[in-house]
N, C-alpha and C positions, 0 to 999 in steps of 0.2 A: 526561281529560275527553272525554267522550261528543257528540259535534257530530252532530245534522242533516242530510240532504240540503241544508234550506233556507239553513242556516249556512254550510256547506262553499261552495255556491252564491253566497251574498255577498259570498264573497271569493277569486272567480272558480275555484273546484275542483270541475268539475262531474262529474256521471254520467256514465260512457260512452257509453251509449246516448242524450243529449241531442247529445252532439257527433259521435259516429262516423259523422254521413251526409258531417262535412266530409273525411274519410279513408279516402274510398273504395280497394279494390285495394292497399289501403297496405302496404308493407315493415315490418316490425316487430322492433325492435332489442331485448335481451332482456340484463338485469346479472345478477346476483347475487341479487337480492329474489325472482325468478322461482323458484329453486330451493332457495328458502328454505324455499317455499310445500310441497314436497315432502320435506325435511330439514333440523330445525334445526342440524344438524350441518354441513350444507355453509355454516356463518356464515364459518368457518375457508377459504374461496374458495382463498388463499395459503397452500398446504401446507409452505412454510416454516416460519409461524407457530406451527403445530402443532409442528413434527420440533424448532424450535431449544429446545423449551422445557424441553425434558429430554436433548438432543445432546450428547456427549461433546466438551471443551474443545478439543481439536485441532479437531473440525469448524466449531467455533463460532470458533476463528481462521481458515480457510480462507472462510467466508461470510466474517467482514467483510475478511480482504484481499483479495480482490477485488473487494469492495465491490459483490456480486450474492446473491439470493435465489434463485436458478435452478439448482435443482441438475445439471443436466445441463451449465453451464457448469463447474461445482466439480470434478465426474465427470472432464470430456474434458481439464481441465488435469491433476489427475491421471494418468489414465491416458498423457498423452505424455509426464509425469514416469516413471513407470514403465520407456517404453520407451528414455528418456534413461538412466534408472541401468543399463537394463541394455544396451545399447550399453557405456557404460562399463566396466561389471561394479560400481558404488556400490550399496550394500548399499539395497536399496528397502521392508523389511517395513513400516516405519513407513508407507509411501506404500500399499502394497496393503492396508495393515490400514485406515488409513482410509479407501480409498474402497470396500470391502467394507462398513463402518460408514455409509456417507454413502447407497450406493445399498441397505442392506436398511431403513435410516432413511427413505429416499423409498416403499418398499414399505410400511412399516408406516402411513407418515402416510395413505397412499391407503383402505389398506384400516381403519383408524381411522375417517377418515370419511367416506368411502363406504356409505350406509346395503348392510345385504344381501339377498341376494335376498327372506328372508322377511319384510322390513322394509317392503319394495315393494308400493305398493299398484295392483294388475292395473285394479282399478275407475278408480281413481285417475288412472292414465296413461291408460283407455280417453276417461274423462270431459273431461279437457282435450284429448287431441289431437283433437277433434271442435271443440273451439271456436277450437283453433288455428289451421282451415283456413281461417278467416276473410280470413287474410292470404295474401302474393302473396308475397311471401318472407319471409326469417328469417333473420336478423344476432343473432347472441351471443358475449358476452365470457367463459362459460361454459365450464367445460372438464370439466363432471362428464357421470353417463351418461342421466340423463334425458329428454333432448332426443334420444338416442339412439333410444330407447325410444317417445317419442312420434315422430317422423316414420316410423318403421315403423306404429305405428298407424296412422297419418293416412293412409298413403296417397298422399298429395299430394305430398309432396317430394322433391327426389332432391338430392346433395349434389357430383357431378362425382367421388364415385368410383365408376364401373361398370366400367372396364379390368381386365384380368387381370393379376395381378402374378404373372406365369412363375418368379421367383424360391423366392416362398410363399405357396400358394393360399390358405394362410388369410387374406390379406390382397386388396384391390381395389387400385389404384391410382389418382392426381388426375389426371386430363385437362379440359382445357379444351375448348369447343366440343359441348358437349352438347345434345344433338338431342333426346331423348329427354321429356324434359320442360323446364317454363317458370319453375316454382315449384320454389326452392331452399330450402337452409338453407346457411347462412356461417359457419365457427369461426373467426370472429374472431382469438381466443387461441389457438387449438390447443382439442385434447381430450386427453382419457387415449386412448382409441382412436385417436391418429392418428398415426403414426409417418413419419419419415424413413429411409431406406436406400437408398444410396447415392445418384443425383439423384433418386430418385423423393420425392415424397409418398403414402404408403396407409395404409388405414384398413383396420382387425381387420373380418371379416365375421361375422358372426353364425351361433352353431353353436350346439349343446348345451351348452357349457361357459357360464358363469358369465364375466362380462365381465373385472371384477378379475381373478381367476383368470388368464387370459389374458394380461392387462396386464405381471402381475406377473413372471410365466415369460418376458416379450420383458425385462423389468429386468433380473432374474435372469441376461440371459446377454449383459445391454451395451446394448440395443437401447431407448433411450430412449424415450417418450411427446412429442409437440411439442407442447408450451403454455407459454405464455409468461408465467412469475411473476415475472417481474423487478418490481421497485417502481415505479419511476417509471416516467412517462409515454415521455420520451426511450427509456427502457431497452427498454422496450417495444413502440415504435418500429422499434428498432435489428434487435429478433427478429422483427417481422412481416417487416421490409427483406431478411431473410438465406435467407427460407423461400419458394418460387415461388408454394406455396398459397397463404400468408398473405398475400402481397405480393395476389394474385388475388384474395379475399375482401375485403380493403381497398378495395381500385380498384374492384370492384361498388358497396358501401355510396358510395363518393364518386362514382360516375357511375351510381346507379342514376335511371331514368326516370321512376320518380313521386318528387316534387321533397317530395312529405309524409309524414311519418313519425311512427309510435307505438313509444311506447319504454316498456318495463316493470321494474321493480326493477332500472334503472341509475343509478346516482348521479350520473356522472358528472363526478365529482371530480375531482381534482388527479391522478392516476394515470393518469384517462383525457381527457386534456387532447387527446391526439390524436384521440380519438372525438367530443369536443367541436371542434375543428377541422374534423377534415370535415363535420361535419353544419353548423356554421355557416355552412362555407363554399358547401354544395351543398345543400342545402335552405329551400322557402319557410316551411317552417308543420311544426310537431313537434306531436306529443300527448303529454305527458309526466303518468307517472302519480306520484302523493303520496302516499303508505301514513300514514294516517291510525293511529293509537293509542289510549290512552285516556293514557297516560303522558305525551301532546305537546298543547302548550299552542298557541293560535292563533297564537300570536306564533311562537313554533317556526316552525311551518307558513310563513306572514308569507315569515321569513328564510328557509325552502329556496327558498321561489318567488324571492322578489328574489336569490338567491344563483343560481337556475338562468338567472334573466333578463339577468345582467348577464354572465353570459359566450357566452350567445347572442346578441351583439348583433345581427347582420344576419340571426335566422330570430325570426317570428312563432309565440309560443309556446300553448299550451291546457294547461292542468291538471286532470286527471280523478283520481277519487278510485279509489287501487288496486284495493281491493275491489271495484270496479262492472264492473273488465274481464274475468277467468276466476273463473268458480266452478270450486274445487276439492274441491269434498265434496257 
């Protein structure tokens, strides 16, 4: 069904531009619906989903006994298995054969859905990161490369990796205490770009090569991507807690200085129950957007809002109707 401004409006889902004088400088938190908007292929967020569905049976025991989605957890028990059998000298092919199977499994799922470079529309990313500078920072649960893409456009952002990483130029490294600009962006989750070695946190810099590409050749030789696909919220948790970035990007969102926030194609769901957590706990007043349909019926609508209300209970909520915040064409 087809609703109104006037409609939407009656039952408190307003236009952006009616309410956006109340979020001024606002911080802007950013899910999954965001990058929907640029591939419907990125619906598959949790690259698990995609890899288990055709995964060979040994790997599909190894996800559920450990009871994790994260393949780089499934990887690194492997591989200390590895260096157990051969300590030993215990015959290990079966070990090397599947995590050969598990990590060219996580390469395909990337590059699966990851639209490619010809796919990519240049206008596209110019048109949105001009509307994106609107905001004062940027918090995403995101781990694809489009946001990539757009803060290079924009201009405006910088992310706390500018340091050299001595090791491998191709890469910047995370440092804290950035001088250099005011306006960030926060991975939340991690990205495909952002990798761990050894204590460091760094991020792939931008060259002539093709992003994936890149990604896939750091797979290919061990060197995992950090993002965090574990299911649950707890799990989730657990991988920001382990990483000094993540842990840093979290502690901004819950002690950042403007206390109101606009938040876009985040659900905010049972999975992200800690993002839900800290924004209740450390924010007066959210703007949350409702992606309207023709498929959803008022009452739908109705329930997300009272489903979004009852677990914010101590932040003053606004619901704006998706469509009214970035044009994307």
């Amino acid at each position: 069904m087809k609703f109104t401004t006037e409609q939407l409006n009656a039952e408190g889902i307003r236009q952006w531009d009616w309410i956006k004088e109340q979020f001024p400088d606002c911080p802007l938190l950013l899910g999954n619906g965001f990058s929907l908007n640029f591939s419907s292929r990125l619906l598959y967020r949790n690259l698990y989903e995609k890899y288990i569905e055709n995964c060979p049976e040994d790997a599909k025991k190894l996800f559920k006994e450990f009871k994790s989605t994260n393949f780089e957890i499934i990887l690194e028990h492997l591989e200390s298995t590895e260096r157990v059998c051969s300590a030993l000298e215990i015959e290990q092919q079966r070990i090397s054969r599947n995590k050969d199977l598990i990590k060219q499994g996580l390469i395909d799922s990337i590059n699966r859905i990851h639209p490619t470079p010809d796919e990519i529309k240049i206008d596209q990313i110019k048109l949105v990161a001009e509307q994106i500078k609107e905001f004062e920072q940027i918090f995403t649960t995101n781990y694809d490369l489009f946001l990539y893409y757009l803060i290079l456009e924009s201009k405006k952002f910088g992310d706390y990796f500018y340091m050299p990483f001595f090791e491998d130029e191709r890469f910047k490294r995370f440092k804290t205490g950035d001088v250099f600009k005011k306006n960030h962006i926060y991975y939340l989750h991690g990205a495909l770009f952002v990798f761990e070695k050894s204590v460091e946190t760094i991020k792939i810099k931008r060259d002539e090569n093709w992003l994936i590409e890149v990604i896939t050749k750091e797979i290919s030789k061990d060197n995992y991507p950090l993002f965090i696909s574990e299911g649950t919220s707890e799990m989730k948790l657990k991988g920001i807690q382990s990483n000094n970035y993540l842990t840093y990007c979290f502690r901004e969102l819950k002690e950042n200085k403007n206390k109101n926030l606009v938040i876009y194609g985040q659900s905010l769901s049972d999975q992200d129950l800690h993002i839900v957590k800290a924004i209740d706990e450390n924010y007066d007043k959210v703007a949350i957007s409702i992606r309207i349909s023709e498929n959803k019926t008022m009452n739908e609508l109705k329930s997300e809002m009272n489903r979004i209300k009852s677990i914010l209970k101590n932040t003053e909520v606004e619901f704006y109707d998706s469509t009214s915040l970035f044009k994307f064409e």
